[in-house]
PDB file as gemmi writes it, atoms N, CA and C in Angstrom:
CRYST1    1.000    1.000    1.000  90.00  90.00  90.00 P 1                      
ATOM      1  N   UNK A   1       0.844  -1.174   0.000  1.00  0.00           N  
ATOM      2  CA  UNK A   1       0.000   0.000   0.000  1.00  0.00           C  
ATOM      3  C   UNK A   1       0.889   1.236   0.000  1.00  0.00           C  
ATOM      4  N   UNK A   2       0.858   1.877  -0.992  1.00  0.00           N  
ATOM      5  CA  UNK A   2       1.289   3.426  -0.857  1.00  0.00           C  
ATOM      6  C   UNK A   2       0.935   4.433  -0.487  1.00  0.00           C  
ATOM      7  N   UNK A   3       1.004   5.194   0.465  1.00  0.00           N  
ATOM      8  CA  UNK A   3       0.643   6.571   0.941  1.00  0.00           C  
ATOM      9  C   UNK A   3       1.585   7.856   0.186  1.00  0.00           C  
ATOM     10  N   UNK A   4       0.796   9.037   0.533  1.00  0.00           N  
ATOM     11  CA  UNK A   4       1.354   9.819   0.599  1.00  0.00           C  
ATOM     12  C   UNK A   4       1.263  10.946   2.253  1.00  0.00           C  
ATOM     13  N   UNK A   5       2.044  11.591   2.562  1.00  0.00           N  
ATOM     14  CA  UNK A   5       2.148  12.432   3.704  1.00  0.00           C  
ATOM     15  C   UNK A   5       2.517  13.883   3.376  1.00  0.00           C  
ATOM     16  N   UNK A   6       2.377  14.715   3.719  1.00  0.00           N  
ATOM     17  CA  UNK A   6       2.776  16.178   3.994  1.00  0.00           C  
ATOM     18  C   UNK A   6       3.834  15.946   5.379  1.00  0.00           C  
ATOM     19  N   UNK A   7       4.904  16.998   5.142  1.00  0.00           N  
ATOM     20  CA  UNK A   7       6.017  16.851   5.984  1.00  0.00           C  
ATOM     21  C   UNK A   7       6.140  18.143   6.188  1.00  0.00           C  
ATOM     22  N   UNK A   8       7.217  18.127   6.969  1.00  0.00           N  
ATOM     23  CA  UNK A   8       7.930  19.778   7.463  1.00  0.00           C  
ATOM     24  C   UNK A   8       9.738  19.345   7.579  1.00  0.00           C  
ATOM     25  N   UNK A   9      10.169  19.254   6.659  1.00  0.00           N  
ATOM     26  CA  UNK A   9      11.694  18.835   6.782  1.00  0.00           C  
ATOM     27  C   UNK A   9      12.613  20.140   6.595  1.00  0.00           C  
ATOM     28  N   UNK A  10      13.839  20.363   7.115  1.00  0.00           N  
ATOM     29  CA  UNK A  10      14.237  21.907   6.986  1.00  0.00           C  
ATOM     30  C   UNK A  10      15.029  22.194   5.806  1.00  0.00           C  
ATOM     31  N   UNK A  11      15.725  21.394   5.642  1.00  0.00           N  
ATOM     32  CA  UNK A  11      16.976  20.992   4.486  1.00  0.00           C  
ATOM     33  C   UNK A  11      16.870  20.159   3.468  1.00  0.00           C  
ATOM     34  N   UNK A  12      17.226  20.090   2.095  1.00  0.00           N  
ATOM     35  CA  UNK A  12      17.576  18.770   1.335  1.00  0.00           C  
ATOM     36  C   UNK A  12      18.385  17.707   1.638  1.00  0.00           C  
ATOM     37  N   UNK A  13      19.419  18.427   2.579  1.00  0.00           N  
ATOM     38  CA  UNK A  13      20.189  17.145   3.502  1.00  0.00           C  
ATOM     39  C   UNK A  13      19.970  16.476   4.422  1.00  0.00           C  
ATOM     40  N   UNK A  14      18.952  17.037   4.825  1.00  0.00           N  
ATOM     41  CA  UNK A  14      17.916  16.429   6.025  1.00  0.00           C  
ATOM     42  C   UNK A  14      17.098  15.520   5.414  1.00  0.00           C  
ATOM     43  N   UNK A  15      16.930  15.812   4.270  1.00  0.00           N  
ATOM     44  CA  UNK A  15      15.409  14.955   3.861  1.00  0.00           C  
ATOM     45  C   UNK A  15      16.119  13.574   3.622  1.00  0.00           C  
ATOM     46  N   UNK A  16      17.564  13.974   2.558  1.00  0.00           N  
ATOM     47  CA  UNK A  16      17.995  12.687   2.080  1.00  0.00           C  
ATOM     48  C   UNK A  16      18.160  12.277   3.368  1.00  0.00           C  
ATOM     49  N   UNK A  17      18.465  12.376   4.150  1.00  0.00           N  
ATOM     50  CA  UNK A  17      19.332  11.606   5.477  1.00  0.00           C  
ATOM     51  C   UNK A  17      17.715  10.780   6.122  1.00  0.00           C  
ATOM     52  N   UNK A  18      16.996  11.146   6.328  1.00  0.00           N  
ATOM     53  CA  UNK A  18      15.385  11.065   7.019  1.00  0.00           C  
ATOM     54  C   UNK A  18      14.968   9.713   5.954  1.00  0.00           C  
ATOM     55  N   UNK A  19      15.348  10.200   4.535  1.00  0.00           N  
ATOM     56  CA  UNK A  19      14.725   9.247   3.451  1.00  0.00           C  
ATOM     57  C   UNK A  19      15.275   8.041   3.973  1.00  0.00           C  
ATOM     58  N   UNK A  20      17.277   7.670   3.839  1.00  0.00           N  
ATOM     59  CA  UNK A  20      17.860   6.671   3.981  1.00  0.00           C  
ATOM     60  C   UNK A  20      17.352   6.056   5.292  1.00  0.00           C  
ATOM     61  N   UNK A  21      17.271   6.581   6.354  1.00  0.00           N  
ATOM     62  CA  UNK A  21      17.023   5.966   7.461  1.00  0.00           C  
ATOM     63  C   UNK A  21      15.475   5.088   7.267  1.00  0.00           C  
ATOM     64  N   UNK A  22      14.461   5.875   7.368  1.00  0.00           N  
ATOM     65  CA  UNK A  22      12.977   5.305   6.729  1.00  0.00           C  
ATOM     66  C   UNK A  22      13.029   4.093   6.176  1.00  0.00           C  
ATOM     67  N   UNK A  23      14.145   4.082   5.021  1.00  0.00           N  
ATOM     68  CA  UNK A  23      13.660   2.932   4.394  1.00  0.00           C  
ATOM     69  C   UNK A  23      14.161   1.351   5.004  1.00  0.00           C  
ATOM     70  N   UNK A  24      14.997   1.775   6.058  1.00  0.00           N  
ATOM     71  CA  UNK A  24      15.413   0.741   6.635  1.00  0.00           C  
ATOM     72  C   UNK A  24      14.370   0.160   8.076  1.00  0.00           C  
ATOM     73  N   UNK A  25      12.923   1.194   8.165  1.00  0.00           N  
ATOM     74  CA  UNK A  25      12.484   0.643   9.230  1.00  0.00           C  
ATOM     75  C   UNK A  25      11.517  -0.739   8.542  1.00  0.00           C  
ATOM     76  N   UNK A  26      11.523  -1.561   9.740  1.00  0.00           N  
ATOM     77  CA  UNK A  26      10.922  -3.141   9.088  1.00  0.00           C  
ATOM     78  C   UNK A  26       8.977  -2.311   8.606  1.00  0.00           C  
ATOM     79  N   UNK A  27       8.553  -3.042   7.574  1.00  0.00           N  
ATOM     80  CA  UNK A  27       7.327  -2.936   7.086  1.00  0.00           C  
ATOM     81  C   UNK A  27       6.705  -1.887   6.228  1.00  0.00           C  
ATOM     82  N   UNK A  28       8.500  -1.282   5.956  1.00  0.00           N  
ATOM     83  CA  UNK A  28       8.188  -0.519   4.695  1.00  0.00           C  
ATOM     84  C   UNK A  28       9.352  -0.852   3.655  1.00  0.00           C  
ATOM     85  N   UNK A  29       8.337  -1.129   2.494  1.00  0.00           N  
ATOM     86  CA  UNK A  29       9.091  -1.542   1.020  1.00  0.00           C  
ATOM     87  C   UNK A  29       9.936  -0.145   0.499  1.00  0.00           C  
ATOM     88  N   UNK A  30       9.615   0.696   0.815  1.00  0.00           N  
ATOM     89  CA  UNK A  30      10.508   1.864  -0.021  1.00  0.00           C  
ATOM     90  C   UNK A  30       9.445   2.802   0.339  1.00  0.00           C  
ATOM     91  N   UNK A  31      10.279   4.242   0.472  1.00  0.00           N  
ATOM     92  CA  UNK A  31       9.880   5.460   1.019  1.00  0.00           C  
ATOM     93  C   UNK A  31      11.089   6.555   0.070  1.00  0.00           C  
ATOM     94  N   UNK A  32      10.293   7.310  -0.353  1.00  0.00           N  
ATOM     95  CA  UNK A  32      10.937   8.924  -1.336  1.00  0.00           C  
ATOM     96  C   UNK A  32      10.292  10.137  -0.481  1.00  0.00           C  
ATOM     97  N   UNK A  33      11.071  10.922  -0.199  1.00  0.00           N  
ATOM     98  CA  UNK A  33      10.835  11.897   0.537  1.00  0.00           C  
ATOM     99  C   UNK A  33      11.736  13.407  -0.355  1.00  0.00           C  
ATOM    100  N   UNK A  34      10.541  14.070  -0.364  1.00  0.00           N  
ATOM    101  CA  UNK A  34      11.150  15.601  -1.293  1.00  0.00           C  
ATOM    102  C   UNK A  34      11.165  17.040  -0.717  1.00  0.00           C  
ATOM    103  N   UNK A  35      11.894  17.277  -0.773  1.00  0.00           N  
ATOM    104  CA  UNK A  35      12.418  18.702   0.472  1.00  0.00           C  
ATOM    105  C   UNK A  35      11.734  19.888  -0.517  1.00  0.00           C  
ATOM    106  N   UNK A  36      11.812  19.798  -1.781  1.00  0.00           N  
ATOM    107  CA  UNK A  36      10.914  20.625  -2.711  1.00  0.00           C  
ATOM    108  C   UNK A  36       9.426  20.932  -2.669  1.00  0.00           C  
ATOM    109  N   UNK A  37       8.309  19.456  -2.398  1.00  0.00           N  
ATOM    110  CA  UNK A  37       7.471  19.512  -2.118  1.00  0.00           C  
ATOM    111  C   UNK A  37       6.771  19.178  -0.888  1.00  0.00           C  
ATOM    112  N   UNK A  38       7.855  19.309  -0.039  1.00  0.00           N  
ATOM    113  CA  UNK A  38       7.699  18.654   1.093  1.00  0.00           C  
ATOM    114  C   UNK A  38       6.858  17.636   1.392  1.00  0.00           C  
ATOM    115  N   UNK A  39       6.851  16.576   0.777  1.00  0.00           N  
ATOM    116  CA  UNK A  39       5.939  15.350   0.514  1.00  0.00           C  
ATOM    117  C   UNK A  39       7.057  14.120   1.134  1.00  0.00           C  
ATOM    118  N   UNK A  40       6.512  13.226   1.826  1.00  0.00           N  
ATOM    119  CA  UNK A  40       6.737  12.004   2.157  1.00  0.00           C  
ATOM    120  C   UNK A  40       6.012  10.687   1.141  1.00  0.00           C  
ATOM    121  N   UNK A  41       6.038   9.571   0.423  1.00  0.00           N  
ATOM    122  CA  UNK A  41       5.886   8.851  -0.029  1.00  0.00           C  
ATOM    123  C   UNK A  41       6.488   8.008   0.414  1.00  0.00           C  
ATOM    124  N   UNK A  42       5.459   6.601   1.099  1.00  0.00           N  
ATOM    125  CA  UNK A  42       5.438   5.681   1.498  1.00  0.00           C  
ATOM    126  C   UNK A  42       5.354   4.178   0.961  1.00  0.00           C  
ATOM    127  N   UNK A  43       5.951   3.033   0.426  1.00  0.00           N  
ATOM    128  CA  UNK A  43       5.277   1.977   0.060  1.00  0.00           C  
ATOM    129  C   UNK A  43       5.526   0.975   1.424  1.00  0.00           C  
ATOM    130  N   UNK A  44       4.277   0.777   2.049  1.00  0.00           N  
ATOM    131  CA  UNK A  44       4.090   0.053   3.196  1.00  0.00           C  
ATOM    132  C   UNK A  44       4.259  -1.480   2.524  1.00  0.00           C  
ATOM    133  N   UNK A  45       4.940  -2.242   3.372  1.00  0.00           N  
ATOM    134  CA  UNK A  45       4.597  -3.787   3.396  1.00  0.00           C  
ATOM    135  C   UNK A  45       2.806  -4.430   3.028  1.00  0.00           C  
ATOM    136  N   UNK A  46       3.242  -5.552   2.737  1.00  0.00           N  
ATOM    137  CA  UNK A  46       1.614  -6.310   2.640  1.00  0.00           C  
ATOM    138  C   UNK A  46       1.469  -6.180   3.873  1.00  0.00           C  
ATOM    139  N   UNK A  47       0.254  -6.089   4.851  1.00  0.00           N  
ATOM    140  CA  UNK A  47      -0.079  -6.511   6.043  1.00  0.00           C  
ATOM    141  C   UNK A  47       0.297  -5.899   6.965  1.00  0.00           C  
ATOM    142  N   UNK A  48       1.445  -4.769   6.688  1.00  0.00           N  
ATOM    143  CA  UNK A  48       1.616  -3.912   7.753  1.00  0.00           C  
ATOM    144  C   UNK A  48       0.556  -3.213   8.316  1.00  0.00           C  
ATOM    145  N   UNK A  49       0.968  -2.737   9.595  1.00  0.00           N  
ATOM    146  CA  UNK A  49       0.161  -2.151  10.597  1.00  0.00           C  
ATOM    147  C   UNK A  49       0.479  -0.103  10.507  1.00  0.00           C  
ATOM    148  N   UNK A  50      -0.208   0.039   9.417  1.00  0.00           N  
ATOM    149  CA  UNK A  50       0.089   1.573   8.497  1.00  0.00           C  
ATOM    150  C   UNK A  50       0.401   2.654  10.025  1.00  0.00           C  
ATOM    151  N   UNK A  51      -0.746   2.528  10.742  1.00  0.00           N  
ATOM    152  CA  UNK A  51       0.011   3.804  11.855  1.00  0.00           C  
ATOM    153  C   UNK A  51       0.888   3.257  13.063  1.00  0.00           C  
ATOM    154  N   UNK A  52       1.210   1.986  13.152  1.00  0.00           N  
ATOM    155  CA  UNK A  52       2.559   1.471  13.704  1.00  0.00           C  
ATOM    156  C   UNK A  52       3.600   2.037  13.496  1.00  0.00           C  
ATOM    157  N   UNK A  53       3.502   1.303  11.760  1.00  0.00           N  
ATOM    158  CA  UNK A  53       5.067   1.853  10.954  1.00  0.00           C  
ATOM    159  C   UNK A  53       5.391   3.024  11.211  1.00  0.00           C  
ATOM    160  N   UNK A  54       4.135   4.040  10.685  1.00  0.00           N  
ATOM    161  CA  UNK A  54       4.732   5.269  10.708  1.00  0.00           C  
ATOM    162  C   UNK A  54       4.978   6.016  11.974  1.00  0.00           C  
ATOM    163  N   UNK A  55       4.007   5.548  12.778  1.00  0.00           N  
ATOM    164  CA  UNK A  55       4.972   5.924  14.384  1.00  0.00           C  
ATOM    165  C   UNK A  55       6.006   5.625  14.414  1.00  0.00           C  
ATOM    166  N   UNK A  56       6.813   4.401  13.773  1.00  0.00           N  
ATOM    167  CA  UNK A  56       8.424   4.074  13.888  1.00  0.00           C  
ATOM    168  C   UNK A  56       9.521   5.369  12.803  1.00  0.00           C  
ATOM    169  N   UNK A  57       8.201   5.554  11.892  1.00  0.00           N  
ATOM    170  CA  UNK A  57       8.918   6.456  11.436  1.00  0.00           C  
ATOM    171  C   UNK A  57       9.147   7.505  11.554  1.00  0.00           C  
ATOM    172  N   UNK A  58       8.536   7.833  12.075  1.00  0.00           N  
ATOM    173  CA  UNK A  58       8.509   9.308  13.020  1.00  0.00           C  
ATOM    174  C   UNK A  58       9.665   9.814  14.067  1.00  0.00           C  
ATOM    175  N   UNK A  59       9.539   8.575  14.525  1.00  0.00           N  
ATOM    176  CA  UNK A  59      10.523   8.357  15.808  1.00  0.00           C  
ATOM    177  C   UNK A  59      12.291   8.065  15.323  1.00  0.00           C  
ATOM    178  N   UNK A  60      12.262   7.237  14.364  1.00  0.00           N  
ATOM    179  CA  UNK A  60      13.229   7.070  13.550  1.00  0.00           C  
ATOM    180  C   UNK A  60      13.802   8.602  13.297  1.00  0.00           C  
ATOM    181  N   UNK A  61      13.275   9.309  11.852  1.00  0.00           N  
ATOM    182  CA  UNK A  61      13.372  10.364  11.348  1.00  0.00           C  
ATOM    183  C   UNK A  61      13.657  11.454  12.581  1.00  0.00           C  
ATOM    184  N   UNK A  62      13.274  11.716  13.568  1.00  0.00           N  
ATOM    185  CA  UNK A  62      13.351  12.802  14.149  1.00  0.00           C  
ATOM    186  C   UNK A  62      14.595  12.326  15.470  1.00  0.00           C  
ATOM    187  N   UNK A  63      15.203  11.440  15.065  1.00  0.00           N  
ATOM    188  CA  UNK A  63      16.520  10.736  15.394  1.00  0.00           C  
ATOM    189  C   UNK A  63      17.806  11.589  14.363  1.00  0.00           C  
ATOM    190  N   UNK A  64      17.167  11.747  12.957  1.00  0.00           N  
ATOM    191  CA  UNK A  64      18.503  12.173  12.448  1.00  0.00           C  
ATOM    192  C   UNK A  64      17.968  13.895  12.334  1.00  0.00           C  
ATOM    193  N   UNK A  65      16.670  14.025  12.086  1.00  0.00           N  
ATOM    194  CA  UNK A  65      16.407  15.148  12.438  1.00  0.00           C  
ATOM    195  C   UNK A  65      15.080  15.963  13.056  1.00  0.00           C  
ATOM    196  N   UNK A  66      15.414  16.381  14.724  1.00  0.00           N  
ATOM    197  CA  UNK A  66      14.632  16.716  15.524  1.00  0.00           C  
ATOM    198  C   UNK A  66      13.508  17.614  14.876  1.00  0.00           C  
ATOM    199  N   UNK A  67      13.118  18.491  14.312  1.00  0.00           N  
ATOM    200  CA  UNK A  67      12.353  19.363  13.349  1.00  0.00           C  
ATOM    201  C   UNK A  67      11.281  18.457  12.322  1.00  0.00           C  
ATOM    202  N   UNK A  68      11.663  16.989  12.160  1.00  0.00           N  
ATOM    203  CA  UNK A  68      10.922  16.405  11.017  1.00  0.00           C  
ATOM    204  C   UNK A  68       9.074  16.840  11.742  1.00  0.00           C  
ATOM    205  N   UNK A  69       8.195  16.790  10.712  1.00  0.00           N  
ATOM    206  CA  UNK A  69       6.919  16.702  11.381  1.00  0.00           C  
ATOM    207  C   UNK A  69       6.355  15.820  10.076  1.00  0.00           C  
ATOM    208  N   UNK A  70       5.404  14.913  10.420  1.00  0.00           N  
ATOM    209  CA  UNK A  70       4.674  14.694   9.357  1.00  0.00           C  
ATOM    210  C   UNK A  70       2.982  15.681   9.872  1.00  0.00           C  
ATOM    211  N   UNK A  71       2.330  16.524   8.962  1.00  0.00           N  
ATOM    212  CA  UNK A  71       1.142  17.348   9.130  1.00  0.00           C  
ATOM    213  C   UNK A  71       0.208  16.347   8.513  1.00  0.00           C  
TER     214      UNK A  71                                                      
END                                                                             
């Protein structure tokens, strides 16, 4: 399942850094994140638990950078 999100990221170096980390949390297939449109794009696992993950991702992301928000 793919989502999309609205974000608040500060930098393009932030985003890439936020992106790499994301995609390594378990129950997501791949995640693109754009500092241009400040958009998050998600491809969740089969069967994942959609506001689990992204609580991990949240928590993750605001590990490499404190400022991330998803709105």
């Amino acid at each position: 399942m793919k989502k999309s999100y609205k974000i608040e990221v500060d930098c393009a170096n932030c985003a890439n850094l936020v992106e790499a980390e994301v995609k390594k949390v378990d129950g997501v297939n791949d995640a693109t994140i754009s500092f241009m449109t400040q958009k998050m794009k998600v491809d969740f696992a089969d069967g994942a638990d959609v506001e689990a993950v992204l609580a991990q991702i949240v928590k993750v992301a605001k590990k490499v950078e404190p400022d991330f928000e998803v709105l």
